[in-house]
MARDRENTOR-887808 format. One line per field, with one value per residue (C-alpha): x, y, z; residue number from 1. Coordinates in nm, 3 decimals. Last residue first. Layout:
<atoms>
x (X ...) .
y (Y ...) .
z (Z ...) .
n (NUM ...) .
</atoms>
This chain:
<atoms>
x (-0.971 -1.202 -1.554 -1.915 -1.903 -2.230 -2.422 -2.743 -3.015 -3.242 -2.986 -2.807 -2.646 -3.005 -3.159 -2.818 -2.842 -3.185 -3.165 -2.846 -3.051 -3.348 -3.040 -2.907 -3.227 -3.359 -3.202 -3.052 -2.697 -2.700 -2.410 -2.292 -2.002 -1.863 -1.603 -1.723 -1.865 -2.247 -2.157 -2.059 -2.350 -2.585 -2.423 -2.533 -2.282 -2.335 -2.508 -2.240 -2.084 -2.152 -1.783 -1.616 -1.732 -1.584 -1.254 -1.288 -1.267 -1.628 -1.797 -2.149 -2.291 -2.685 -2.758 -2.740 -2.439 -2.167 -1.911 -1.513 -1.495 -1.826 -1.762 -2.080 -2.304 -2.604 -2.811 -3.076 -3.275 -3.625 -3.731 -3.410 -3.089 -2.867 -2.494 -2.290 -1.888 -1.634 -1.268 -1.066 -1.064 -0.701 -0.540 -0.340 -0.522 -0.848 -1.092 -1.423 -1.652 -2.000 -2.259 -2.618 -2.934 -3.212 -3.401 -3.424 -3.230 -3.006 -2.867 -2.503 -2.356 -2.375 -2.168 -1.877 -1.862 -1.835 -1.656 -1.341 -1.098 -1.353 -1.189 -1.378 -1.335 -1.514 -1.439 -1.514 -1.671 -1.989 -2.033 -2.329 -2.382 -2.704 -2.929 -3.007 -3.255 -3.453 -3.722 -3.499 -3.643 -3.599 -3.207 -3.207 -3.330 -2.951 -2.906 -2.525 -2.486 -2.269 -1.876 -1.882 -2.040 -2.037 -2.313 -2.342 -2.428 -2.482 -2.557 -2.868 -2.800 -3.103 -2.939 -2.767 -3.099 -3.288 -3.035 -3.085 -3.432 -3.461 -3.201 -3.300 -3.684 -3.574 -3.455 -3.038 -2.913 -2.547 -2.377 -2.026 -1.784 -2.044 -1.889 -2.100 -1.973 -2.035 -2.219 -2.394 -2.029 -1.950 -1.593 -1.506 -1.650 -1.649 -1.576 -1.823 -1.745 -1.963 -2.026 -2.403 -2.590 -2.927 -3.150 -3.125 -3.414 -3.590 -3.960 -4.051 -3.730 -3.366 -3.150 -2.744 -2.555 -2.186 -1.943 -1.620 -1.383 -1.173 -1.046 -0.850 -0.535 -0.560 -0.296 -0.577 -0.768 -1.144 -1.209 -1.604 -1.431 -1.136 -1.174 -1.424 -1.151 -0.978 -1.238 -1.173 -1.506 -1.718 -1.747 -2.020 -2.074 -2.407 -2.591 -2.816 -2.554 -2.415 -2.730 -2.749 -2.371 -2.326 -2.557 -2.325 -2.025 -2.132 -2.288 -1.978 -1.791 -2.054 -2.055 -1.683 -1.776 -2.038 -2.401 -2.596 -2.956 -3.172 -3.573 -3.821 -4.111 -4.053 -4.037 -4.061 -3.901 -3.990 -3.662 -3.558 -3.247 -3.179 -3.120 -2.887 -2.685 -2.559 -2.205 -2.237 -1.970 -2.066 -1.891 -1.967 -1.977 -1.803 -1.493 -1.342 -1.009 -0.870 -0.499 -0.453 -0.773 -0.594 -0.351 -0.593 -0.797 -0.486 -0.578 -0.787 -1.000 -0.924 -1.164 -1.067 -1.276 -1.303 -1.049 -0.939 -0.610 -0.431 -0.675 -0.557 -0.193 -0.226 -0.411 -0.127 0.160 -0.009 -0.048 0.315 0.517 0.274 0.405 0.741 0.806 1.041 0.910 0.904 1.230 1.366 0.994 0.922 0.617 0.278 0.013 -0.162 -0.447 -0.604 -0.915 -0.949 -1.290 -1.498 -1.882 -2.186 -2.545 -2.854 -2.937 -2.681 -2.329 -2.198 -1.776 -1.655 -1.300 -0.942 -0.613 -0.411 -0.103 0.146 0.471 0.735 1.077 1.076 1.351 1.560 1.847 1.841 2.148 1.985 2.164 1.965 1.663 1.323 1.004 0.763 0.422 0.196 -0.106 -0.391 -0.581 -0.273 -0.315 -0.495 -0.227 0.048 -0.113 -0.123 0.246 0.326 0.138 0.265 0.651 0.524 0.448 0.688 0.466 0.221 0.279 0.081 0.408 0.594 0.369 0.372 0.715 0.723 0.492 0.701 0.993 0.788 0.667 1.046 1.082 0.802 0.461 0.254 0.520 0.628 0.628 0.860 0.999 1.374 1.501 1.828 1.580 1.618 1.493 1.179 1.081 1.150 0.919 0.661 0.618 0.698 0.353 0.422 0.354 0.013 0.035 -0.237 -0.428 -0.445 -0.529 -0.836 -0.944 -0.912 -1.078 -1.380 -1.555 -1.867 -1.983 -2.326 -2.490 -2.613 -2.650 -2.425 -2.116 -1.801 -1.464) .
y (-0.992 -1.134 -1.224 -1.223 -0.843 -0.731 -0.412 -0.416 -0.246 0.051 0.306 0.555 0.883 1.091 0.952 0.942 1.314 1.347 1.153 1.356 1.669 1.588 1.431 1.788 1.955 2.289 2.293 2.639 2.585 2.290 1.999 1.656 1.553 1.216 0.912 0.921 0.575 0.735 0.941 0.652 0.397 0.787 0.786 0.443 0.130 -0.092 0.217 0.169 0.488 0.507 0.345 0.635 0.898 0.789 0.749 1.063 1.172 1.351 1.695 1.689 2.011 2.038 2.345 2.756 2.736 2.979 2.978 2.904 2.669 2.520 2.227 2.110 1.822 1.711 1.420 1.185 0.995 1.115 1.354 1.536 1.534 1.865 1.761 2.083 1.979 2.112 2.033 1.743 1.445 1.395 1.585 1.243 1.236 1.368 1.600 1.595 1.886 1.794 2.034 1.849 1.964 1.638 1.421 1.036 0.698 0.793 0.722 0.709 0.862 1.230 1.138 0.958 1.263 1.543 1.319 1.260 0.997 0.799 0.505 0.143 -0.168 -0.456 -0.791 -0.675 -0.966 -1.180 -1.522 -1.647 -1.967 -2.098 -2.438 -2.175 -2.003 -2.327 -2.389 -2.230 -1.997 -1.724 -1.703 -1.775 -1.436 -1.329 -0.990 -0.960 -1.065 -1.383 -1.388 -1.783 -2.034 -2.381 -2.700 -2.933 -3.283 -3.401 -3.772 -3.679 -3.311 -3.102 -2.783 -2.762 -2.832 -2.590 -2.316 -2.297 -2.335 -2.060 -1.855 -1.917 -1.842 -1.504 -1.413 -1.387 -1.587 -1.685 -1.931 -1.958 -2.194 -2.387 -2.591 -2.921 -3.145 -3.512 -3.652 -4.006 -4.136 -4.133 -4.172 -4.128 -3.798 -3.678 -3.318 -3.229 -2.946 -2.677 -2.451 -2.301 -2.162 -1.920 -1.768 -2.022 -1.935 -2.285 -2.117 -2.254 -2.135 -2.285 -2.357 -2.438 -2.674 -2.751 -2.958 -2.886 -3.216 -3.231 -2.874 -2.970 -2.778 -2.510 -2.504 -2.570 -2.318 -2.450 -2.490 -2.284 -2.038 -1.986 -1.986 -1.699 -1.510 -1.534 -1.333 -1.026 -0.979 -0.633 -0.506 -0.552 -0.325 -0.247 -0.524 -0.390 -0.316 -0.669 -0.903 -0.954 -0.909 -1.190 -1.398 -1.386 -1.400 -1.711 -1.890 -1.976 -2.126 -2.335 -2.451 -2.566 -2.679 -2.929 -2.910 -3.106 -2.992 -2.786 -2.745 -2.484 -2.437 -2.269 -2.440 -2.124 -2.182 -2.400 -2.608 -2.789 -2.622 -2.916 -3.149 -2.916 -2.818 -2.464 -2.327 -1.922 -1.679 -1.327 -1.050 -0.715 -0.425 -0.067 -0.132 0.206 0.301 0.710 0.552 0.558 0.315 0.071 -0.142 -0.246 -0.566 -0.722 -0.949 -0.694 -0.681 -0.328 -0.027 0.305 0.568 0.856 0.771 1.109 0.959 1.210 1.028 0.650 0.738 0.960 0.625 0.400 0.637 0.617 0.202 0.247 0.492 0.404 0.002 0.070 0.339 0.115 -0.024 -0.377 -0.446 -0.828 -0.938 -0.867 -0.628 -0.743 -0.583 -0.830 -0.628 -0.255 -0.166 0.131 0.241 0.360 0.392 0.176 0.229 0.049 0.291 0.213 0.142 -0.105 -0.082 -0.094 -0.180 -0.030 -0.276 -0.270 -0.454 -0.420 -0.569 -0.550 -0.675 -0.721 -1.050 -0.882 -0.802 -1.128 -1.085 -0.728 -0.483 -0.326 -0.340 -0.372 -0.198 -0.372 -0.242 -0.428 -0.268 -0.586 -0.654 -0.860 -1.096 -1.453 -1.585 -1.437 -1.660 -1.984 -1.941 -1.882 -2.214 -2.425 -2.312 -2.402 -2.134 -2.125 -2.213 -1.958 -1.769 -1.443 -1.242 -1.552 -1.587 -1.227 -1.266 -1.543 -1.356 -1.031 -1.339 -1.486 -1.153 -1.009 -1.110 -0.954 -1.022 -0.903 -0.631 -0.454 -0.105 0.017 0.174 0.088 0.133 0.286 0.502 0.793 0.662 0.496 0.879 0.991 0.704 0.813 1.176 1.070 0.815 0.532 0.585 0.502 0.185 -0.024 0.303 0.360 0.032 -0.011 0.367 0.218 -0.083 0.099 0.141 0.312 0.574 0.581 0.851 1.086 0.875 0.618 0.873 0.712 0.664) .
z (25.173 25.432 25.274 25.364 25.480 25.651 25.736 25.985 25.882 25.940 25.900 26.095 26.045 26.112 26.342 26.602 26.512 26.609 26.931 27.044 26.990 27.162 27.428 27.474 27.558 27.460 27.159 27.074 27.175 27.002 27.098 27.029 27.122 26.990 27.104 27.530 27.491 27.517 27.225 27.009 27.147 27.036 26.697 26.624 26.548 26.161 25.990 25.724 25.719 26.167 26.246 25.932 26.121 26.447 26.264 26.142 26.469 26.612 26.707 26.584 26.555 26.593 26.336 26.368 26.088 26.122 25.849 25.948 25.667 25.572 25.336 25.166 25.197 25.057 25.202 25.045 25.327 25.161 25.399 25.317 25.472 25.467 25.614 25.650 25.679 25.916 25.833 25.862 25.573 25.477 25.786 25.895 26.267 26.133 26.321 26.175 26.324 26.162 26.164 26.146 25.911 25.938 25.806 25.881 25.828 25.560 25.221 25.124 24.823 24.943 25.294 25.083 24.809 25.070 25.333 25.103 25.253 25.412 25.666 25.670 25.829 25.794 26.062 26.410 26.633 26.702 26.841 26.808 26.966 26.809 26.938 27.203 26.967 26.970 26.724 26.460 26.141 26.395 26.431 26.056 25.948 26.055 26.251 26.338 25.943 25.863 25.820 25.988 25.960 26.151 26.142 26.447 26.466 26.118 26.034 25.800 25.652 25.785 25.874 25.546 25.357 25.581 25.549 25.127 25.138 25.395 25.180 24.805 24.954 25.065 24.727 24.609 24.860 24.908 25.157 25.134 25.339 25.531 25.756 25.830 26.142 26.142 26.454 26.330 26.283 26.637 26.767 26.370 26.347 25.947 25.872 25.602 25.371 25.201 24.931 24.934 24.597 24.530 24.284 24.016 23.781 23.699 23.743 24.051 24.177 24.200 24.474 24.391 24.619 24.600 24.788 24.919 25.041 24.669 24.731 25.014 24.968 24.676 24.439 24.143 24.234 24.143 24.535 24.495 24.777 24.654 24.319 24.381 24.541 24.275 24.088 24.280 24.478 24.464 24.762 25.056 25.371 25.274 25.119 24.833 24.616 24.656 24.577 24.182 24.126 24.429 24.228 23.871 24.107 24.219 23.961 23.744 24.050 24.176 23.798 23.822 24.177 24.028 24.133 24.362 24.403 24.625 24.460 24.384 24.647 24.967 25.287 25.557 25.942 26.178 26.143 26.442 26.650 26.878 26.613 26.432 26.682 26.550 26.552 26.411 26.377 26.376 26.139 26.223 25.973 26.025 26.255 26.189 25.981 26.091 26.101 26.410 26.416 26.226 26.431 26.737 26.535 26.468 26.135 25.961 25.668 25.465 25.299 25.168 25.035 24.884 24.590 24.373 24.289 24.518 24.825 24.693 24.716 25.048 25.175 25.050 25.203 25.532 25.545 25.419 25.665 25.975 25.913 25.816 26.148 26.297 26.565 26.377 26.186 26.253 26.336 25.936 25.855 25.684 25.506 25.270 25.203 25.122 24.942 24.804 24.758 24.489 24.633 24.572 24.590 24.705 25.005 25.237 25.124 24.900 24.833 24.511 24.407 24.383 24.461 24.737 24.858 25.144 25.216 25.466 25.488 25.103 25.009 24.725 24.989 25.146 25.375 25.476 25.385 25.096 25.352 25.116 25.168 24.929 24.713 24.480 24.324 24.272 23.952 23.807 24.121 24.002 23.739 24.040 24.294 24.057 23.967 24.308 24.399 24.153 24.265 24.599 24.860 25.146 25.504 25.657 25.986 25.797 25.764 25.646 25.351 25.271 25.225 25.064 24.836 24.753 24.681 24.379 24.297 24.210 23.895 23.721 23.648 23.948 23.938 24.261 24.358 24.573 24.935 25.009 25.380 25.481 25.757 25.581 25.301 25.517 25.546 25.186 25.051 25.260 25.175 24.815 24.826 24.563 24.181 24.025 23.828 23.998 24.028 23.623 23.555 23.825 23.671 23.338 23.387 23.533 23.850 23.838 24.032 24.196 24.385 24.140 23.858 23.648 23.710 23.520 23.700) .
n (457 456 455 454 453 452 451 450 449 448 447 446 445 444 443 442 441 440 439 438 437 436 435 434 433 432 431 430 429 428 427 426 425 424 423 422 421 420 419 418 417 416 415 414 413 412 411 410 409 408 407 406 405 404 403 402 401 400 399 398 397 396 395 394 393 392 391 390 389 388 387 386 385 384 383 382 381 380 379 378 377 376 375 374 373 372 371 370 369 368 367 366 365 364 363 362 361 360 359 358 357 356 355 354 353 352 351 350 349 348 347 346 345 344 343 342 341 340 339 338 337 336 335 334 333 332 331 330 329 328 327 326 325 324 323 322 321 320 319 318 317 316 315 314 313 312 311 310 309 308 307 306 305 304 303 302 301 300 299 298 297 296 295 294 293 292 291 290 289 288 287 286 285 284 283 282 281 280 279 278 277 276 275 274 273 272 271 270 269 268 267 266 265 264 263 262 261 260 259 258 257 256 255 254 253 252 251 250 249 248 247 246 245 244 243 242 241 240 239 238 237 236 235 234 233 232 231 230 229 228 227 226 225 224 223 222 221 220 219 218 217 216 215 214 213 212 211 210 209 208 207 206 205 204 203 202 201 200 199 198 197 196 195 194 193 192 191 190 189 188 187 186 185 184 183 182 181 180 179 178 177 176 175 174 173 172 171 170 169 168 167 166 165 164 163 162 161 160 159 158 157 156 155 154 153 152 151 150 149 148 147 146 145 144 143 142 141 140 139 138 137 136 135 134 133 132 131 130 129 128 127 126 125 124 123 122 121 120 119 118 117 116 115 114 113 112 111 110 109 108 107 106 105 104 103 102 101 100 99 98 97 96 95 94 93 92 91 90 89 88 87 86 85 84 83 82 81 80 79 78 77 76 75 74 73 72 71 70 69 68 67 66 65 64 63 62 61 60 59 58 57 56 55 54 53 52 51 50 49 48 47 46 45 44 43 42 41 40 39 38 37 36 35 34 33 32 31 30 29 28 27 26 25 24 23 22 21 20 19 18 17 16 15 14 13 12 11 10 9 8 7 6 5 4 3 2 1) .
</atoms>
């Protein structure tokens, strides 16, 4: 991993390379041993993907991929690290009973700067051997494999919300789901210049990740997308169902720059053709002109009733670019999650939202990240920390699970909605009164916007 400046390390091919064939965690593999259970890695490009995949398939109630569709998985997967547990007496012995998958990216995080994280996906465990240990015995052996590789971070979208906290991993960005009515919203918002047109989903798919490069490190709570994904979203994979129904907007400037693009789908009504539904599969906005122009088009599609998104900020611009707030029904729920492996270089890549000296007492269920750590912010919002040991530091001393830690990374939950929930201490023998002290704290950790996720991985 190469330092660009203080903050900021750089992901390279190398470092992606050397993870992805990084052996699995001993501690774990000895434990699902005993068990009669078989803990491996598994090559993208060997023989046993096609049944790693069914597998993950059947985890996420999904049908048998297609021949065409394995092939098309396993083109798009070489940047991912493959692991199975398989049950040698099981009657399909090369069949993995549980999978996982991880793969090491970049995760945004406030103050325009990005962090190495390991990102972690397609964790699944069979019905025929849950509460046996396979889930702790992986999800723990892949954050012990990311920590000896010198990772500080790892990152995950989650299907059962309750799983992960054991695990020190915090809901750190919000997703909210929005269903508008679009004649009751009524634009009132901006009508920049430049112009929306139709664009192909081959070029959709070019201008993506060219825009997303552009807007990421300013978005905490973003990664940097695996270019499948992409496919996904602009419907160039070929094994993808209902590609043919996305359609593709780009806005460009005054000056011809395209600074924004929109894939969508219309689902027709046939009771009432004059109340189609829009959903807007990826919506991405590079100026603030790109994103009213952007929203106003979708909003004012003739022979739409209602248009749906989904994995939007909890603090959208939209909301007031509506005559009628009501037209929106927000829903909002956990979607990022985040656990820091190393709090020293985590803590000194973020920025934060005032100055400060705090103590903080990180407990940590796997012993990864515990210890007591002096956080030093300056009036800037750049922090230095250091591990104290058993030192003595007169300083506000925040008591907290790393899992608490990892909920305030983003600035996405303050310190003080923490502490009022009964999740933190925070003390100072020489304050004189325990909420001056909670109010500086909470200052300190947060940030002064919300973090998003536009993806689930």
């Amino acid at each position: 991993m190469t330092t660009l400046d203080s903050r900021t390390v750089a992901v390279g091919e190398d470092d992606r390379a050397a993870f992805r064939a990084g052996p699995v965690d001993e501690e774990s593999r000895s434990r699902l041993a005993d068990g009669g259970l078989e803990y491996r890695r598994v090559a993208v490009e060997g023989d046993d993907y096609p049944s790693w995949l069914q597998s993950v398939a059947r985890g996420f109630q999904d049908g048998e991929r297609s021949a065409e569709q394995i092939a098309a998985s396993r083109e798009r997967s070489g940047y991912r690290r493959l692991t199975g547990v398989y049950d040698p007496q099981a009657p399909v012995a090369d069949a993995p009973v549980a999978t996982i998958a991880s793969w090491l990216g970049e995760l945004s995080v406030p103050g325009d700067a990005v962090i190495p994280s390991c990102a972690i996906s397609a964790v699944t465990v069979a019905p025929t051997h849950r509460r046996r240990g396979v889930a702790r015995a992986m999800l723990e052996g892949e954050l012990r494999a990311a920590h000896a590789a010198g990772v500080p971070m790892a990152m995950l979208t989650v299907s059962e919300s309750p799983l992960y906290g054991r695990y020190g991993f915090a809901p750190a960005a919000a997703g909210a789901e929005w269903r508008i009515e679009t004649k009751r919203a009524a634009w009132i918002g901006p009508r920049p210049g430049g112009r929306v047109d139709f664009v192909s989903r081959e070029r959709v798919r070019e201008l993506l990740p060219v825009l997303h490069e552009r807007v990421r490190p300013s978005v905490a709570g973003e990664i940097d997308v695996p270019g499948s994904h992409w496919d996904g979203f602009a419907g160039t994979n070929p094994a993808a169902e209902k590609t043919g129904e996305k359609r593709a907007v780009q806005y460009a400037d005054a000056d011809g720059e395209v600074r924004g693009a929109a894939v969508y789908a219309v689902r027709e009504n046939h009771e009432d053709f004059t109340k189609a539904t829009v959903d807007v599969h990826y919506l991405l906005a590079e100026t603030d002109d790109a994103y009213a122009a952007l929203w106003r088009f979708l909003l004012e599609l003739d022979l739409v009733a209602e248009v749906h998104a989904s994995q939007l900020s909890v603090d959208e611009p939209l909301l007031w670019m509506i005559a009628d707030q009501r037209a929106a029904k927000v829903t909002v729920r956990d979607h990022q999650y985040v656990r820091i492996l190393d709090v020293v270089a985590s803590l000194e890549t973020r920025r934060y939202g005032g100055a400060g000296t705090l103590v903080l007492d990180v407990s940590d269920p796997l012993g990864i990240a515990a210890g007591r750590y002096l956080l030093e912010v300056d009036e800037s919002g750049a922090g230095r920390v250091r591990s104290l040991g058993s030192e003595t530091v007169d300083a506000v001393t925040v008591a907290l699970g790393v899992t608490e830690l990892s909920a305030t990374y983003l600035g996405g939950v303050s310190l003080a909605t923490l502490a009022a929930a009964g999740r933190v201490t925070v003390t100072d023998a020489a304050a004189e009164s325990s909420v001056n002290a909670l109010a500086m704290a909470t200052s300190v950790l947060g940030w002064h916007t919300a973090p998003r996720l536009s993806i689930w991985y």
